[in-house]
C-alpha positions in Angstrom: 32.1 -6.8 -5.0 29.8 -9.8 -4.9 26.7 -9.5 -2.9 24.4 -12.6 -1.8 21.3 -11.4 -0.3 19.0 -14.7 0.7 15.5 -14.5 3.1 15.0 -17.1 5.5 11.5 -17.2 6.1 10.1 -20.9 4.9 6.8 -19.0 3.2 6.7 -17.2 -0.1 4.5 -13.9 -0.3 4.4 -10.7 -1.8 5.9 -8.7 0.4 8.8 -10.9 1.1 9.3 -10.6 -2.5 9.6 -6.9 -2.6 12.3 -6.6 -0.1 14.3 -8.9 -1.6 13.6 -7.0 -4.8 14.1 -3.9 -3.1 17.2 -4.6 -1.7 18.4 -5.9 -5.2 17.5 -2.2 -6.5 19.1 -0.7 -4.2 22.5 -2.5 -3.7 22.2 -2.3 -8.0 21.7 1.6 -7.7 25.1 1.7 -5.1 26.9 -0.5 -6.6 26.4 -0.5 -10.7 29.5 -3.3 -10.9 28.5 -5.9 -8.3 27.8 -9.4 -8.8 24.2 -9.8 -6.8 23.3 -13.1 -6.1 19.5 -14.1 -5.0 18.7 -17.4 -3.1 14.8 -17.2 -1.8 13.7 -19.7 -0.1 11.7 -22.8 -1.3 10.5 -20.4 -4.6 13.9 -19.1 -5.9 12.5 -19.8 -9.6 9.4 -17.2 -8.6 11.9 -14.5 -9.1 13.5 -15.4 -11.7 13.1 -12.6 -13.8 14.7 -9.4 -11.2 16.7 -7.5 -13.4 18.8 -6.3 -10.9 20.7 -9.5 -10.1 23.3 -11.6 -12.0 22.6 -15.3 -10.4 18.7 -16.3 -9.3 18.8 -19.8 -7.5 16.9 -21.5 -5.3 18.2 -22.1 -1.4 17.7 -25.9 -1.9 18.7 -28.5 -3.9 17.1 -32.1 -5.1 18.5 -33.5 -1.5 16.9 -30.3 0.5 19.9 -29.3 1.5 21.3 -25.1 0.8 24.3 -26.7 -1.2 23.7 -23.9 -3.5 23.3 -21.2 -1.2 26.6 -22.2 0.8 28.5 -22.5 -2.4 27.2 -18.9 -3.1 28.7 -17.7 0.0 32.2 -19.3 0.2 33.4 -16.1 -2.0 30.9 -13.3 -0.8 32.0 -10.0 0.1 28.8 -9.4 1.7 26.2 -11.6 2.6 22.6 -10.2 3.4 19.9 -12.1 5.0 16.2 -10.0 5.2 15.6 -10.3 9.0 11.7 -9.0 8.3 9.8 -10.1 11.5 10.8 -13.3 11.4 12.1 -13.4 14.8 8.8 -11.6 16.1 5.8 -13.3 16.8 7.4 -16.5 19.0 7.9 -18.7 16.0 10.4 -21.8 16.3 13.2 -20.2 14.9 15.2 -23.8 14.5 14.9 -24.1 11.0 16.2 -20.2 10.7 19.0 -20.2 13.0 20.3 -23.6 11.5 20.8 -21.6 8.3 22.6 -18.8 9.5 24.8 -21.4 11.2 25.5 -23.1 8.3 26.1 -19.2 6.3 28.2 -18.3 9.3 30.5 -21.8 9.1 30.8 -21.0 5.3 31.7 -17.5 4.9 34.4 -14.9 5.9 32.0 -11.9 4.2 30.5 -8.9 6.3 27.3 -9.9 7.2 23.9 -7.8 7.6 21.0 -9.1 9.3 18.9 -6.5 7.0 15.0 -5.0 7.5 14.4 -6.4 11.1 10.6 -5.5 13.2 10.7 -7.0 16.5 9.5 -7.0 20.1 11.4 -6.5 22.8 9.6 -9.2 25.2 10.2 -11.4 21.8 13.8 -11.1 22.1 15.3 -14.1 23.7 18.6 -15.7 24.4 18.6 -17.9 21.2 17.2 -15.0 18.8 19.9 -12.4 21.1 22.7 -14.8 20.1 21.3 -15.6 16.6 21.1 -11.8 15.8 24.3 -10.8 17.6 26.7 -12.8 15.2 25.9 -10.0 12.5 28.6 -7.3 11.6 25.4 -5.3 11.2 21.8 -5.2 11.7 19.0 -2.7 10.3 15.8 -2.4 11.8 12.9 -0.8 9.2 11.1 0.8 11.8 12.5 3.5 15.1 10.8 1.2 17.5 13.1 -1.9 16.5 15.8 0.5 15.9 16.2 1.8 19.2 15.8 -1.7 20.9 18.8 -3.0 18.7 20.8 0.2 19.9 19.9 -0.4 23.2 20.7 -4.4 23.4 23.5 -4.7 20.4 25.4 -1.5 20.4 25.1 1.8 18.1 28.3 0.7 16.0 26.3 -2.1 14.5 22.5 -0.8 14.8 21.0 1.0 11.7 17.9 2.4 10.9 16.5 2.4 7.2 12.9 2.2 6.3 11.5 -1.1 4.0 13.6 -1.2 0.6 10.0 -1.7 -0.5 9.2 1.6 0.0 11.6 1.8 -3.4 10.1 -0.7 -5.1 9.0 0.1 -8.8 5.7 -0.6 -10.3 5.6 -2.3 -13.5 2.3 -1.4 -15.3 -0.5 -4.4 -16.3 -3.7 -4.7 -17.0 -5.9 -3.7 -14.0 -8.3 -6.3 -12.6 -12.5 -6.9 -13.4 -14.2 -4.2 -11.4 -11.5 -1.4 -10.9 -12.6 2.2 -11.6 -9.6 4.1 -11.8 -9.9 6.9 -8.9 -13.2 5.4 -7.8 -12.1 2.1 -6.3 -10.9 1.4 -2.4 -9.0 -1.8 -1.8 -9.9 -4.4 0.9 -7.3 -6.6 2.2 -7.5 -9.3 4.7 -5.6 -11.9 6.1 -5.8 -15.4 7.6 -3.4 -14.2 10.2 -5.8 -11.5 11.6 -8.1 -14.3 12.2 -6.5 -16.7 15.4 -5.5 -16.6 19.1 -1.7 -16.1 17.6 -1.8 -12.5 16.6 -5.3 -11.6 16.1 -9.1 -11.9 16.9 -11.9 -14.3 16.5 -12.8 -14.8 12.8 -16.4 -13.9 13.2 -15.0 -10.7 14.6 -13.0 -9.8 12.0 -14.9 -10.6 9.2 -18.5 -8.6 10.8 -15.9 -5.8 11.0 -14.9 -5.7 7.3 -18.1 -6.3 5.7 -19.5 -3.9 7.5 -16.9 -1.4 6.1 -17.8 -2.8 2.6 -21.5 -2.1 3.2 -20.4 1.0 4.1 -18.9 2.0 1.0 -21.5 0.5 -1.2 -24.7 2.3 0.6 -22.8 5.8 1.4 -20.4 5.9 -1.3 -20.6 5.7 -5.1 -16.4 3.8 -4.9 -16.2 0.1 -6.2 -14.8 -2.4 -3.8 -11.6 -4.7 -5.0 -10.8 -7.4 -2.3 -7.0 -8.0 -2.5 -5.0 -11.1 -2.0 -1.4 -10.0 -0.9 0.0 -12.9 0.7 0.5 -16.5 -1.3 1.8 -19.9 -1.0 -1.0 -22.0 -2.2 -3.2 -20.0 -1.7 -2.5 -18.8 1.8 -5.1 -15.6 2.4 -6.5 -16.6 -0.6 -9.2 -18.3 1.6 -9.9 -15.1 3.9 -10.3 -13.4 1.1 -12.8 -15.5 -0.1 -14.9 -15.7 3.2 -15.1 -11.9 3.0 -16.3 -11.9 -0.5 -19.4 -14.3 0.5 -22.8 -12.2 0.1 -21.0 -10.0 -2.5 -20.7 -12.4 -5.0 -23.9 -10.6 -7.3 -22.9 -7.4 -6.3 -21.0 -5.1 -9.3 -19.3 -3.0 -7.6 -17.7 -5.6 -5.7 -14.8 -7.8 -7.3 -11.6 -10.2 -5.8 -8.6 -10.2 -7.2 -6.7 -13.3 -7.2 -3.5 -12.2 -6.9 -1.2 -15.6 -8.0 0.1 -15.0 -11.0 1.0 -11.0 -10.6 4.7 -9.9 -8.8 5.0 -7.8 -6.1 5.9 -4.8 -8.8 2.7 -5.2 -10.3 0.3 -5.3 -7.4 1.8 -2.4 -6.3 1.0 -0.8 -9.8 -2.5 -1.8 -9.1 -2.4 -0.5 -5.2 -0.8 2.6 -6.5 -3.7 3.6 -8.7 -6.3 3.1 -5.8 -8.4 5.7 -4.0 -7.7 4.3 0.0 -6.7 1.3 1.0 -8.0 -0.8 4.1 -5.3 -3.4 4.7 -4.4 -6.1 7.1 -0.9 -6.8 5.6 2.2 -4.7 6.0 3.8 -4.8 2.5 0.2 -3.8 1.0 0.6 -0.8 3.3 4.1 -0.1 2.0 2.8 -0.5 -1.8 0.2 2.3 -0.9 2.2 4.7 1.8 4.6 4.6 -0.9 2.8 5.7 -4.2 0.6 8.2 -1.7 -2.7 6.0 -1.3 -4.4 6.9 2.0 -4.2 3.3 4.3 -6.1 2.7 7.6 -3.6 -0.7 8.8 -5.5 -3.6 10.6 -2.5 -3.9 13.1 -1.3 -7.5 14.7 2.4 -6.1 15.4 5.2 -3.6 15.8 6.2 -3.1 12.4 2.5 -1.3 11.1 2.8 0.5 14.0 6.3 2.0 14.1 6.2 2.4 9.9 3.1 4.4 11.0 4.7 6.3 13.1 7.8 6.9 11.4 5.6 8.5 8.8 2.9 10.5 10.4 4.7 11.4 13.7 1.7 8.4 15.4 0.4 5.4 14.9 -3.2 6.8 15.9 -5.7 6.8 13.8 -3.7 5.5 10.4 -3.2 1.6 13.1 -6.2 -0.1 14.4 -4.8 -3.0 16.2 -7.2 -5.8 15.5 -7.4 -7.1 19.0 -9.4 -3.8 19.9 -11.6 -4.8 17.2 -14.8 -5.5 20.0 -17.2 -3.9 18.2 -18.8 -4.7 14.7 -18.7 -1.2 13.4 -15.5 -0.4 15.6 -13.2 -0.6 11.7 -16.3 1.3 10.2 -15.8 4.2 12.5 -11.9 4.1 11.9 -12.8 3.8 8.0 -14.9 7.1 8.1 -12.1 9.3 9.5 -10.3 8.4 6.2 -13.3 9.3 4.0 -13.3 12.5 5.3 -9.4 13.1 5.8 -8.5 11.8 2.4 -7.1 14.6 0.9 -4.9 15.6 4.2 -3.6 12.1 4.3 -2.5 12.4 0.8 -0.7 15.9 1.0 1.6 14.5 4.0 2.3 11.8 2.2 3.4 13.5 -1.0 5.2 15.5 1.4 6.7 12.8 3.3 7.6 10.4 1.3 10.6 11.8 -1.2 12.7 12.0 2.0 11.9 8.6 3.6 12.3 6.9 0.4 16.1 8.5 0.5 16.3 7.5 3.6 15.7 3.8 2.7 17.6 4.1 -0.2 20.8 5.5 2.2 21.1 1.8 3.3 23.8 1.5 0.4 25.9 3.6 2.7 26.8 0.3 5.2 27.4 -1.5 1.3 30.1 1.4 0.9 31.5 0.2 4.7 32.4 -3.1 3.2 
């Protein structure tokens, strides 16, 4: 069987990184003998090193076309694109739907749109038609699962959770500043910060330092501020408007995320006391290796992977456009102090069974 599994959002991060790894691991764990095939965007040669494919390429050549991609495809049994919430949001989907085009033109494999988080009043005719071509689709969350049931059918519609949430670790050095079991993790995001999807910037960032100076006056935790989401530098700069007044204080440290994978921030997530996050895949890096995480919400997929976990989205969601208060994330924050240890059981409950539920996605594979 050859597999080609390809993501066709234009802008590299972390957590784009670890479904496509994720998926990789698990079509590798169904299917030992396959030929996996990775094409990634505009940073193929970032992943260069994921053990569980044969072929890593990037989607475009020298002449920015997806020659390479399309030449990839022509023999496919299966073809898997990461849908993620890439059709969420109200983004000009063009560029996207010209690909799957040019896949669709190219190819006589099954196809999956794989991993999908999406609105219903974000479902239009071109993204309805665009999905629709798929032999199957998977939604990570129930929410997006039950509108794809509802508008494409139950013989095509699947539910499995983020293949991240199967992600390994792979153990490095730990950054300036962490205290291992003493240190809760801040992340923040430019998209948080905008009329888009979130709230005004001086909002946002009151909100989060006052959850910092929190910690540092009631607390004796350290403070790591993590960057999650790259593409030169892309949250790197929220990230560093947060860490302005902190820069003399000890217990306070960034971590400049660039040059780790998404397996080894999640090794560093993983060994955290709570996490505070505004991004989705930092969640699944902690949900997953049972760090307690309150989620700055700006869409459907933190809240229905929060739900799909703890049965409700309240209090583990705070979406950030409720955020009209300065100590409104502070108060949210303090629940988590003192229901740290609760958190944690349901998760170490929990999360043996929804990991093997997004590891049962190699049952479509076996439909092929």
């Amino acid at each position: 069987m050859k597999i080609v599994i390809t993501n066709n959002s234009i802008m590299y991060n972390r957590g784009s990184e670890a479904v496509i790894r994720g998926v990789a691991f698990i079509c590798r764990f169904w299917h030992p003998e396959a030929r996996i095939v990775i094409s990634n965007g505009n940073y193929g040669e970032v992943l260069k090193d994921i053990s569980d494919a044969d072929v890593i390429l990037p989607k475009y050549d020298a002449s920015g076309t997806i020659s390479y991609l399309l030449d990839e495809v022509r023999n496919a049994d299966v073809v898997l694109v990461t849908g993620a919430d890439n059709y969420d949001y109200g983004y000009d989907n063009t560029h996207m739907i010209h690909v799957n085009n040019e896949i669709f033109k190219n190819t006589k494999a099954r196809t999956i749109l794989y991993d999908c988080s999406l609105l219903p009043e974000h479902l239009m005719t071109s993204e309805f038609e665009d999905i629709n071509r798929f032999s199957v689709i998977t939604a990570r969350e129930k929410r997006t699962a039950n509108l794809f049931k509802e508008k494409f059918g139950m013989e095509k519609s699947y539910y499995y959770p983020d293949p991240a949430f199967v992600l390994p670790i792979e153990k490095c050095s730990l950054p300036y500043g962490f205290e291992f079991g003493n240190t809760i993790g801040i992340n923040i995001s430019n998209l948080i910060m905008g009329k888009r999807v979130g709230n005004s910037e001086e909002i946002v960032l009151a909100n989060y330092r006052n959850v910092i100076n929190y910690i540092l006056r009631e607390t004796t935790f350290n403070v790591l501020i993590i960057q999650h989401v790259m593409n030169n530098g892309f949250d790197l700069e929220a990230a560093r408007k947060l860490y302005i007044g902190f820069e003399g204080e000890t217990r306070v440290s960034i971590m400049e995320s660039e040059l780790l994978n998404s397996m080894q921030i999640k090794y560093i997530i993983s060994k955290l006391r709570l996490l505070l996050t505004a991004r989705t895949h930092a969640s699944i890096a902690a949900y997953s290796t049972n760090v307690p995480t309150l989620v700055v919400g700006y869409s459907v997929k933190s809240i229905g992977i929060a739900e799909d976990i703890f049965g409700e989205s309240e209090p583990y969601v705070i979406n950030v456009r409720k955020l009209n208060d300065d100590l409104d994330l502070t108060k949210k924050f303090k629940y988590f102090l003192d229901n740290e240890q609760s958190i944690k059981k349901h998760l170490i409950k929990k999360m043996p069974v929804y990991k093997k539920k997004a590891l049962d996605f190699g049952e479509v594979l076996d439909e092929c």
